[in-house]
N, C-alpha and C positions, 0 to 999 in steps of 0.2 A: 691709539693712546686715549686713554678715557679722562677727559676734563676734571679738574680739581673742584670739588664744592666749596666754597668757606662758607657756615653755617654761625653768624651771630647770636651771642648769648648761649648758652648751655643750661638751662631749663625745660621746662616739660617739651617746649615747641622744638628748640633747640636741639635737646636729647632725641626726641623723637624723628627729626629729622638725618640725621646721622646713623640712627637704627636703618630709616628707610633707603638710603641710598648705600649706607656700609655693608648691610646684609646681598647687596648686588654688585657688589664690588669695585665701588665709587670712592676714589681715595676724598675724604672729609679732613677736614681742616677746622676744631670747632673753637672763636673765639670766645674769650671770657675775661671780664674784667673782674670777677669777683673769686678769691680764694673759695676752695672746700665746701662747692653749690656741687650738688650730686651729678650732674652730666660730665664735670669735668674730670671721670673718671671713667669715658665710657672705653670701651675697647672699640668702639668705630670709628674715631675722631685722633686726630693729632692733637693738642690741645696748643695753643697760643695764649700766650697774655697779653692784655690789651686797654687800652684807657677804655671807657665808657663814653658811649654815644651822644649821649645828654649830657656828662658833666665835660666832656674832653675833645669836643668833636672836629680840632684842628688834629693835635695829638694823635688820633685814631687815624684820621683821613692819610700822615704822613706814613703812619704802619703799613694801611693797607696798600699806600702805592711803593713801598718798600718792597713787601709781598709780589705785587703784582711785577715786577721784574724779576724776581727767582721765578716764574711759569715761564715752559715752552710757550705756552698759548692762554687767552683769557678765562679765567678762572667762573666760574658759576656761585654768585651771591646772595645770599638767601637771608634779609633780614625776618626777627622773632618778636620786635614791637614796635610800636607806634615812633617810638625815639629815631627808631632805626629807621624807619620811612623819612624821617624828616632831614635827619640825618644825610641819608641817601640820595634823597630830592637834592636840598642844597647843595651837593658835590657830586652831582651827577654828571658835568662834562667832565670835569679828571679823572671821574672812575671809569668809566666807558673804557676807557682806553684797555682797560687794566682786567674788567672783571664783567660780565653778563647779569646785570642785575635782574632779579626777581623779582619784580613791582611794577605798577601802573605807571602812565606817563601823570606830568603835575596834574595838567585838568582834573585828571579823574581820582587821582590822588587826594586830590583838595575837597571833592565831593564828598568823599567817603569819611574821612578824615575829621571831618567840618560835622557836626551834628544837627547844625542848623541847615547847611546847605543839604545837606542828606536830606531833610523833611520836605526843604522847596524843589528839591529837582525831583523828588517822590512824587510829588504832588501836581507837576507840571507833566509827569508823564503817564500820570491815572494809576499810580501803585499805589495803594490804602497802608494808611499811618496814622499812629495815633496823633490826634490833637497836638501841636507844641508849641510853647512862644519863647522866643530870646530875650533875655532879662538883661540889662545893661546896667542895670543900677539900684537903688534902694525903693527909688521915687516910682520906676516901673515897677517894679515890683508890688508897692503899695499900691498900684494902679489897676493891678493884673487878678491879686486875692480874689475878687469880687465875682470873680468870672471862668476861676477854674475849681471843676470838679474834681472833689477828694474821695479816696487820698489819691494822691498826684506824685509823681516822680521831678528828684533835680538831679540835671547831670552836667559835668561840664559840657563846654560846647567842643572843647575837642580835649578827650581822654588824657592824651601826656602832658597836659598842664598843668592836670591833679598830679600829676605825680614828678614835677620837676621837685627839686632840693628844696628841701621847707616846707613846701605845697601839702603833702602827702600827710603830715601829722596834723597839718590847718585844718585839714579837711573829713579829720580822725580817720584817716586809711581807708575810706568809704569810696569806691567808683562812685555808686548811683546813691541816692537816698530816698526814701519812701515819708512822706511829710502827711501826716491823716489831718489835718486840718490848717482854716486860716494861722492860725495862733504857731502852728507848728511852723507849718512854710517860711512865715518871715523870721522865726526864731532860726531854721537851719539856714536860713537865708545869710544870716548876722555871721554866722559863724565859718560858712564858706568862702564867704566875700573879703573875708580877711587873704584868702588863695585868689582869687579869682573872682570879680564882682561878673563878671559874661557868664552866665550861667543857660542853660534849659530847663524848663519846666514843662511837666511832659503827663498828658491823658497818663492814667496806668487801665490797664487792657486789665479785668477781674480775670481772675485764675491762677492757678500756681505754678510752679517750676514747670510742671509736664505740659503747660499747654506751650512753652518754649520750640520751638522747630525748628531747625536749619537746611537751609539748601547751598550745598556744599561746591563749587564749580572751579574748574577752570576751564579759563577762554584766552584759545591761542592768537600770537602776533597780530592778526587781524579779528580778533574780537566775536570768533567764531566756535561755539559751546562745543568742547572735546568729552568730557567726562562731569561727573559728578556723582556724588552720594548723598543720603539723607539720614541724620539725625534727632534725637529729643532730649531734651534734657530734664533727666528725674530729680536729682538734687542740686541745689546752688550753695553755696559758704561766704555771705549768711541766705539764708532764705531770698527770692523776688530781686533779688538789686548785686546777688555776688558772680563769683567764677561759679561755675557749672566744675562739680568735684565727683557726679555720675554721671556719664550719659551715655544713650544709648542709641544705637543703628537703626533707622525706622524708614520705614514705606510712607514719604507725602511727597510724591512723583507732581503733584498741583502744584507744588512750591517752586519748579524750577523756570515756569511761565514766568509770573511776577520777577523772580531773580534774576533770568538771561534780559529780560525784557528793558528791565533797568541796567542790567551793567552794560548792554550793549549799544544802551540810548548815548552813555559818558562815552564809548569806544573802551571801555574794562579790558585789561588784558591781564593775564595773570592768574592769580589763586585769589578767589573769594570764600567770605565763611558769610553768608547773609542769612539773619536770624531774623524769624516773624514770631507775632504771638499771635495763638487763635483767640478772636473773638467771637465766644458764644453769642452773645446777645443779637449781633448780627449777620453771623455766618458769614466770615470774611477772617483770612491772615491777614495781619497788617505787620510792615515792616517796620524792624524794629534800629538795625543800626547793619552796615555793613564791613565786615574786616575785609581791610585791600592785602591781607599778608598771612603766612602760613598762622596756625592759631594752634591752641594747646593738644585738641583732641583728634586733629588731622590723622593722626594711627590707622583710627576707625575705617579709612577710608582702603584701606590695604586689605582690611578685614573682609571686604567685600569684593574687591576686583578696579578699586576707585581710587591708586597710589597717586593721589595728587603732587606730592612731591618730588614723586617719580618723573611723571609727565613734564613737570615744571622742567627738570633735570636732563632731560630728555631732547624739548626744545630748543632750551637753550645753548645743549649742547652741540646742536644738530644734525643731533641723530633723529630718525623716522619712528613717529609716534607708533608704537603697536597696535594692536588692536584691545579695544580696553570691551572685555567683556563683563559686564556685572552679574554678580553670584548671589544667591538668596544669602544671608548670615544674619547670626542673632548675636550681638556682641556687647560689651558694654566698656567704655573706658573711665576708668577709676581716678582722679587723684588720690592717691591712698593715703601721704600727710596732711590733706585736707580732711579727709576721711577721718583717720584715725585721732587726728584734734578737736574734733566737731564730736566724735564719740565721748573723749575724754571726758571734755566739758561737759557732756550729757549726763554722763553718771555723775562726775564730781557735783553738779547742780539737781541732782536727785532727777533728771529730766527724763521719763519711761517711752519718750515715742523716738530713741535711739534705734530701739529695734525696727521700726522702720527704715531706718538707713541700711540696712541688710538687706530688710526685704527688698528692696529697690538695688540691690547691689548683686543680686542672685543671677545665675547664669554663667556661661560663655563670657570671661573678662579680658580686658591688656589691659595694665595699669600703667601710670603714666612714668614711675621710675622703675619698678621691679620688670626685668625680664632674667629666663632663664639662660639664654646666650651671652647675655651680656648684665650680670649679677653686682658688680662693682656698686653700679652707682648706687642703688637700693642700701646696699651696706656704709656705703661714707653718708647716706642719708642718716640711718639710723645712727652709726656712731657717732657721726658730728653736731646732727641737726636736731634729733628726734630727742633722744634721751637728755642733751642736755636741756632742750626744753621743758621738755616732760618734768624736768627737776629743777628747773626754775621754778615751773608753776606751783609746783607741789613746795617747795621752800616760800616761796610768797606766802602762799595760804597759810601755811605751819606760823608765818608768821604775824600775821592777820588773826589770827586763831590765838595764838600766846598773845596777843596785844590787848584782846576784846576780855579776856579772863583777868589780863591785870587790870585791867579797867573796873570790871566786876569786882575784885579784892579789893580797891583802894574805895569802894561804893561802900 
């Protein structure tokens, strides 16, 4: 009898993971708090309703130990973001019982997690990282201008902060921000700290999306490197500071040194996605931030011989890891609504270096909602999500447009 997966949240990571265990005939269970979001339409998945991690995290926790009494046996749980880690942490002795969680233990959890502690335990164990300081206040902050090289990156010190309830619009929907000068820094300074005065201020490594790398791993129960793949990422939404909306499967076998080296210093067990950027200036990756949890573009890794989610799936269940053979592949995985928004806006703002976004989209693709086996979710995308946007936008403007002519008239 083959272990039940529960797969939280039903987005790209979510969806993707369901494809990968459903197409092997892994019964999936995928939750979702959110109505008519495209995975909850996939044909791999059972789908469940569900409070939300972050806003409801008693709520949830009684569902799943609901859940985990209809199983013969413990179930395989596979959190899709940061909430869900924290989540999972906190109610980690009542879930055990119930379900085989997919995640680090806390130490190492709290490393990754932690943006600040990521740069000191980086640095304590000789892995190169950009420059960073922790900002606690306004007064640091005014203290710090003086001494750091622009433009310079702000980030929260741990991601689901920005995006707790409220947070996320304090912070104009921004992950990271790119500040080119004093005058800038303390102005986006002003305006995050309304979310969050604990901030990061962080070197920015020069170069663009593509000098972005990943080293893709998992390291089983005892902290010992099973598989991995390797990554790049050609476009980000927006540029330097967003989600990665192309990337692609690449040969930097250097990067898995640096990456086991560190997650094995914490004892990392699990699915990591550790992302460097190259620094030209001094011939050195330097580490850029670590995900403890499956990530969007995890697909990729199937595409090559490197089904991380498999494996994860596999352990936990325990059954005997296979033999993971790696295959040359040239592949590339798409968000295609990021995609195809980012183009919109291209031509609606007369912007001609859209056709670049092609270019870099050319090849061998998976995209991260359209598949041919499994076609549903791709169309409740577009029905539900794309066009009425599409037609939001296009009404705004129409009316932004009629507003600036009667202005004109009454001149």
């Amino acid at each position: 009898m083959r272990l039940t997966a529960v797969v939280m949240n039903m987005f790209y990571t979510g969806l993707g993971i369901a494809r990968s265990l459903g197409e092997k005939g892994v019964p999936v269970i995928g939750l979702t708090a959110q109505r008519g979001i495209y995975g909850n339409y996939t044909r791999y998945a059972k789908l469940v309703s569900c409070p939300d991690s972050r806003d409801q995290p008693e709520a949830l926790l009684d569902l799943l130990l609901g859940m985990a009494k209809e199983f013969e046996t413990r179930a395989v749980l596979f959190p899709t973001r940061d909430h869900d880690l924290v989540f999972l942490d906190r109610f980690r002795k009542e879930l055990e019982a119930g379900y085989s969680l997919v995640m680090p233990d806390t130490q190492a959890l709290g490393v990754c997690l932690d943006k600040w502690e990521t740069y000191q335990f980086a640095r304590r164990n000789s892995v190169p990282v950009p420059n960073s300081w922790l900002v606690e206040s306004r007064q640091q902050l005014l203290d710090l201008v003086e001494h750091v090289q622009y433009p310079c990156i702000v980030k929260p010190v741990s991601a689901h902060h920005w995006r707790q309830e409220g947070k996320w619009n304090l912070v104009g929907g921004r992950k990271a921000i790119c500040a080119q000068s004093r005058a800038e820094l303390v102005a986006e300074y002003s305006l995050v700290a309304r979310a969050d005065e604990r901030v990061l201020v962080q070197e920015m490594i020069p170069g663009g999306d593509e000098c972005l790398e990943i080293a893709a791993c998992y390291l089983d129960r005892d902290s010992n490197f099973v598989a991995g793949f390797n990554t790049r990422k050609l476009v980000q939404s927006p540029p330097l500071t967003g989600t990665g909306c192309v990337v692609e499967l690449a040969q930097c076998p250097q990067l898995f040194e640096p990456a086991v080296k560190f997650l094995q210093a914490m004892k990392f067990t699990g699915i990591a996605e550790v992302e460097f950027k190259w620094d030209a200036v001094h011939g050195v990756h330097r580490l850029i931030e670590v995900n403890p949890r499956p990530w969007d573009q995890h697909r990729l890794g199937a595409a090559c011989g490197a089904d991380l989610m498999l494996l994860a799936y596999q352990e936990h269940a325990g059954v005997p890891f296979p033999a993971v053979t790696r295959k040359p592949a040239k592949k590339k995985w798409i968000a295609e609504d990021a995609f195809l928004i980012t183009v919109f806006e291209m031509l609606w703002n007369g912007d001609r270096s859209w056709r670049t976004l092609f270019q870099r989209a050319r090849g061998s693709k998976t995209f991260a909602i359209w598949s041919v086996k499994d076609p549903l979710p791709a169309v409740a995308y577009l029905l539900l999500r794309f066009v009425p946007a599409l037609l939001g936008r296009a009404s705004r403007a129409l009316r932004a447009m009629l507003h600036q002519r009667q202005e004109k008239c009454a001149i």
